[in-house]
C-alpha positions in Angstrom: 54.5 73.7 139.1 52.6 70.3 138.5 51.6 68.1 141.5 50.6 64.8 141.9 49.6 63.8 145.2 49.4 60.1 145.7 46.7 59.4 148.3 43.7 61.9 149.3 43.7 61.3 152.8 43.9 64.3 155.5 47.5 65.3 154.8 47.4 64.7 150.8 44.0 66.5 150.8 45.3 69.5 152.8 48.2 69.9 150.9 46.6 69.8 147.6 44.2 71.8 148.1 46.4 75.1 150.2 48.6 74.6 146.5 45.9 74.3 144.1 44.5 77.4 145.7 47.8 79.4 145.1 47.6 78.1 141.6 49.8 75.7 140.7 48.7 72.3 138.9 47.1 70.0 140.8 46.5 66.0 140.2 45.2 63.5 142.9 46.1 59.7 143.1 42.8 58.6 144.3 40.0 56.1 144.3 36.6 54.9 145.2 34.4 57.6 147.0 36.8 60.1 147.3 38.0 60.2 143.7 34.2 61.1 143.3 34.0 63.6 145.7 37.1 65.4 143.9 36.1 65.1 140.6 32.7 66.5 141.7 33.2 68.7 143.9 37.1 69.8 144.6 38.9 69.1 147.9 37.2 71.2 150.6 39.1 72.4 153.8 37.1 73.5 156.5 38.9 75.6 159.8 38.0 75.9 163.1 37.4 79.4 162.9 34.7 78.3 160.8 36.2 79.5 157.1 35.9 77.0 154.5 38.1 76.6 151.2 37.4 74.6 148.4 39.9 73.9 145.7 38.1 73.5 142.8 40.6 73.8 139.7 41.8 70.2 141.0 41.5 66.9 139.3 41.5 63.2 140.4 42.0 60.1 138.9 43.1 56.5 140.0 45.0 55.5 136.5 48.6 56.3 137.2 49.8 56.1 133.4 46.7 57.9 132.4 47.8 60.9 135.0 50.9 62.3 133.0 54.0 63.3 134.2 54.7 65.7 137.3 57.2 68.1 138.8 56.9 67.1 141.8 55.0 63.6 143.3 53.8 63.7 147.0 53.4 60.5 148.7 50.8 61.6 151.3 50.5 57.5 152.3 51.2 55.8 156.1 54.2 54.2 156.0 53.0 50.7 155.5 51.1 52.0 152.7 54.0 53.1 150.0 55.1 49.4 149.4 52.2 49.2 147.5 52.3 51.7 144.8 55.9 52.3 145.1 56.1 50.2 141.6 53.2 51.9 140.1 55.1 55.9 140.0 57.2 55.4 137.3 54.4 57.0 134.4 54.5 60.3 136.6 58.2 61.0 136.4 59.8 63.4 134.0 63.3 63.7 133.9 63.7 66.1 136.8 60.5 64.8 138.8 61.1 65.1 142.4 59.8 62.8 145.1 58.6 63.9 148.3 57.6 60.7 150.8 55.0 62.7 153.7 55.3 59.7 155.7 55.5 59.6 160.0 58.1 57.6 161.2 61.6 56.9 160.1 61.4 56.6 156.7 62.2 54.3 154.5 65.1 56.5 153.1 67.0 57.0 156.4 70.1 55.5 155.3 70.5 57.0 151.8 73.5 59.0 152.1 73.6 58.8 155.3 77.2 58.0 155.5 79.0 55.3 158.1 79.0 52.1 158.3 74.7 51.9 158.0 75.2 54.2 154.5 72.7 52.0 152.0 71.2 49.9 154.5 67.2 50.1 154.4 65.0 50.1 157.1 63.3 46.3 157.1 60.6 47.1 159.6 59.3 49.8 157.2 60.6 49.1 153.8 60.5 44.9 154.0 63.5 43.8 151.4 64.3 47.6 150.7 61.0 47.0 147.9 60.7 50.9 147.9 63.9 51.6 148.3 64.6 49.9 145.1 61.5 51.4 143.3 62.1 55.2 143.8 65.7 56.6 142.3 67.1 58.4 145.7 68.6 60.9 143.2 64.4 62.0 142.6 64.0 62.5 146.7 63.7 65.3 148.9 62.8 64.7 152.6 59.9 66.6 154.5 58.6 66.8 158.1 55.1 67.0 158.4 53.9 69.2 161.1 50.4 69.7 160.6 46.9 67.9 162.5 44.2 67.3 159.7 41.5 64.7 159.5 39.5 63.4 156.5 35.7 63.5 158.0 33.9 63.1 154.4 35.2 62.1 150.8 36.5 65.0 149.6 36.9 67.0 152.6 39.3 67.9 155.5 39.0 69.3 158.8 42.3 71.2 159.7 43.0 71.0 163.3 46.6 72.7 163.8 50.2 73.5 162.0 51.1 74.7 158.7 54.7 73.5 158.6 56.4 71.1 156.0 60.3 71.6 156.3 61.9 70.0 153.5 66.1 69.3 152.7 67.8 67.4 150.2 69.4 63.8 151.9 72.8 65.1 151.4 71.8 68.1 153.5 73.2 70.3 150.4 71.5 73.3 148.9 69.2 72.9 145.7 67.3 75.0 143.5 64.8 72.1 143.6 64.1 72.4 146.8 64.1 76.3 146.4 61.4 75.9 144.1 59.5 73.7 146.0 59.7 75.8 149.5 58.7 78.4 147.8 56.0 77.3 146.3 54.7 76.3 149.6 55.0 79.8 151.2 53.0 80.5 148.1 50.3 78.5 149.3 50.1 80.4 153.3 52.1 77.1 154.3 55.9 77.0 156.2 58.7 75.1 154.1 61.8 75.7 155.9 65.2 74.6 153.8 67.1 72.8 156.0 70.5 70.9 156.1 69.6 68.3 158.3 66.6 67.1 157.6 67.0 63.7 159.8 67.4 66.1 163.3 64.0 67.7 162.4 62.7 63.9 161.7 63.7 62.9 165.3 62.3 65.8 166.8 59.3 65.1 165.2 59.5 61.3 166.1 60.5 61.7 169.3 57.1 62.7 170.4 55.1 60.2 168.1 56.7 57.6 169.0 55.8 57.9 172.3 52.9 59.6 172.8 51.0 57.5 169.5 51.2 53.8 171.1 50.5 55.4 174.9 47.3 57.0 173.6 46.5 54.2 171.3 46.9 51.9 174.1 45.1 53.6 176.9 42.8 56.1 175.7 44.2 59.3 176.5 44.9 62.4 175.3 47.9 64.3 175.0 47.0 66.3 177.8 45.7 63.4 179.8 49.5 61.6 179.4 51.5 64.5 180.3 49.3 65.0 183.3 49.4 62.0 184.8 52.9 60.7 186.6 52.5 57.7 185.3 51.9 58.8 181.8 54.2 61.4 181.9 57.0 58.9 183.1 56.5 56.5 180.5 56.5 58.9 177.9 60.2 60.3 179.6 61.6 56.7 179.3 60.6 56.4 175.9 61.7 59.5 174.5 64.9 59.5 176.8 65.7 55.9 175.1 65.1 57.1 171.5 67.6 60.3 172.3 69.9 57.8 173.2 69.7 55.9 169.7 69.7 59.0 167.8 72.6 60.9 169.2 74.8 57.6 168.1 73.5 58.2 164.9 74.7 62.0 165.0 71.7 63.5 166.0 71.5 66.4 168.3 68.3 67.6 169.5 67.8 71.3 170.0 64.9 70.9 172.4 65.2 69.4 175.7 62.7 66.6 176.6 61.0 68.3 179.0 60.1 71.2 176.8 59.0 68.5 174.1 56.2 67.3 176.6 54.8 70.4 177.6 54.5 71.3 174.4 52.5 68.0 173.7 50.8 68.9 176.7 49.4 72.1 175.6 47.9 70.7 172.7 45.2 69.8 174.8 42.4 67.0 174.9 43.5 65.7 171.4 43.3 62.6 170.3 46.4 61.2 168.4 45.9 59.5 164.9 46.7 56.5 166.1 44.2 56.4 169.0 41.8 57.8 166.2 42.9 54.8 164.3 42.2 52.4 166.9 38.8 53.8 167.8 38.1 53.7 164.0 39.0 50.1 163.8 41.9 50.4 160.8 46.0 49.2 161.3 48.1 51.7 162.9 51.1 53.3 162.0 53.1 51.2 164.9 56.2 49.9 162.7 57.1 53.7 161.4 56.8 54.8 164.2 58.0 52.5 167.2 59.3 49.6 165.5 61.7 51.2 163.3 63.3 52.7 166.5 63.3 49.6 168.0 65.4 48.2 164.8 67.5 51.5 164.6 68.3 50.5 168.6 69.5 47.1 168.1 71.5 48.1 165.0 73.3 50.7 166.8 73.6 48.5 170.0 71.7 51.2 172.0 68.8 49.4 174.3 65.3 50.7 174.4 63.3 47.9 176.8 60.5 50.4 177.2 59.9 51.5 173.5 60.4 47.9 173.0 57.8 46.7 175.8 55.3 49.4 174.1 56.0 48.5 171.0 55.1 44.5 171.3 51.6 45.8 173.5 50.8 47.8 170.2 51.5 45.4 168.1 49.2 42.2 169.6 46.5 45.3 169.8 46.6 45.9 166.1 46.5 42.5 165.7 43.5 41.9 167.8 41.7 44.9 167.7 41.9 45.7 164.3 41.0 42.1 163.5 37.9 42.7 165.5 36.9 45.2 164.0 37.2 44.2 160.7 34.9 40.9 162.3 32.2 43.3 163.1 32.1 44.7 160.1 32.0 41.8 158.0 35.1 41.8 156.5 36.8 38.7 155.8 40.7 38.7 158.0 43.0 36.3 158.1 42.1 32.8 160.5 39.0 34.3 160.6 
């Protein structure tokens, strides 16, 4: 099959690279230093066993029309990142080109059918006017949860941490040969693709932890294991997820682990640093909207209240505001009222 992944970064990179190395086609959206680094070099992944694999039958380029056309286009972007080159897929599509957003978060195509009364409606804190909604046919789209830890640490190359699972289902939660294809091209490729017919329970159980434990770590410093340690931590992060349950189960969701299990299982991860703390410390925006907003949104459109996602959430946002702006400062880089 031909891929295009749209966005090099430590999921896109990872991704491209386990497929390329099972042999299918393999195109990367990419620019500046790590377009490069592709194009010079492959798309490395290094272990912590200390194996390294480098993918070197792939290609980069930054000219979407130039690319060609794809069976299947990966959007390996943060959430607040799609809005941008949503308008700019169009030359990669063939007839039968499927889409498959890798984003954290609720994503932008929650409500496509979705049935109920929110059946259509799109999710303004991540898809502002329903731009990308608009901009990518939900016939072309097939959801995905993405399970793994990886992190860019050089153009070109990507330290995997932990995970190999992707589980992917059609919106309608029907059965497809697409998606047949697809998962199995994956298990090709040493990764898991589970079909599944609910694809939005598997979303909320990934959620439910990044919502919570993302802005806590981003907003304190601490690690997984230091949060689910600590009684204060620990607490918040029970509130949080204990208020998001609440919204999703009037939404039809039913989680099939219980919260407590969800923790421990966060806290056996260890002394690892979220992506969002790794964000902050890095000085770039955060993923807050996806990931906490959008609940916050999905909360006051079902009438469920969630004060304590909704106290976090505003703390994370003025520090992405002011941190981030700082940063940028430091650096020399022009921000706005600056």
């Amino acid at each position: 099959m031909r891929f295009c992944i749209v966005g090099a970064g430590a999921i896109g990179g990872f991704v491209g690279a386990k497929l390329a190395l099972a042999g299918e086609e393999v195109t990367f959206i990419a620019r500046g230093k790590n377009l490069e680094a592709i194009n010079a070099e492959g798309m490395k992944v290094f272990y912590r066993d200390g194996r390294e694999e480098v993918a070197s039958t792939v290609r980069a380029t930054d000219d979407y029309a130039a690319a060609g056309t794809f069976d299947v286009v990966i959007l390996a972007l943060k959430a607040h990142q799609v809005g941008a080159v949503a308008g700019k897929l169009a030359p990669l599509y063939h007839a039968d080109t499927v889409v498959i957003p890798m984003q954290n978060g609720i994503p932008f195509w929650y409500f496509h059918d979705h049935g109920g009364s929110l059946a259509g409606r799109h999710v303004q804190t991540v898809d502002p006017e329903g731009v990308v909604m608009k901009a990518i046919p939900k016939e072309r789209l097939v959801g995905c949860v993405v399970y793994p830890a990886t992190e860019l640490v050089a153009p070109g190359k990507v330290v995997h941490i932990e995970g190999d699972r992707f589980p992917i289902g059609e919106l309608d939660g029907q059965p497809s040969e697409r998606a047949t294809r697809i998962s199995e091209a994956f298990v090709k490729a040493g990764l898991k693709c589970p079909l599944l017919d609910n694809v939005r329970a598997e979303m909320w159980l990934k959620l439910w932890g990044n919502l919570t434990f993302n802005p806590i770590s981003a907003l304190t410093h601490a690690t997984l294991q230091d949060i689910c340690e600590d009684p204060y931590g620990k607490e918040l992060a029970a509130q949080m997820m204990k208020e998001a349950q609440a919204v999703a189960e009037h939404l039809g969701i039913t989680f099939r682990v219980p919260l407590e299990k969800r923790i421990e299982g966060a806290r056996k991860v260890g002394k690892h640093k979220t992506s969002m703390l790794q964000d902050v410390e890095a000085g770039r925006p955060i993923e807050i909207d996806a990931l906490v907003g959008s609940v916050v949104e999905l909360g006051e459109l079902t009438g469920i209240p969630v004060p304590t996602i909704r106290a976090v959430f505003q703390a994370a946002k003025l520090l992405d505001t002011t941190y981030t702006s700082q940063a940028l400062s430091i650096r020399g880089v022009q921000v706005d009222g600056s």
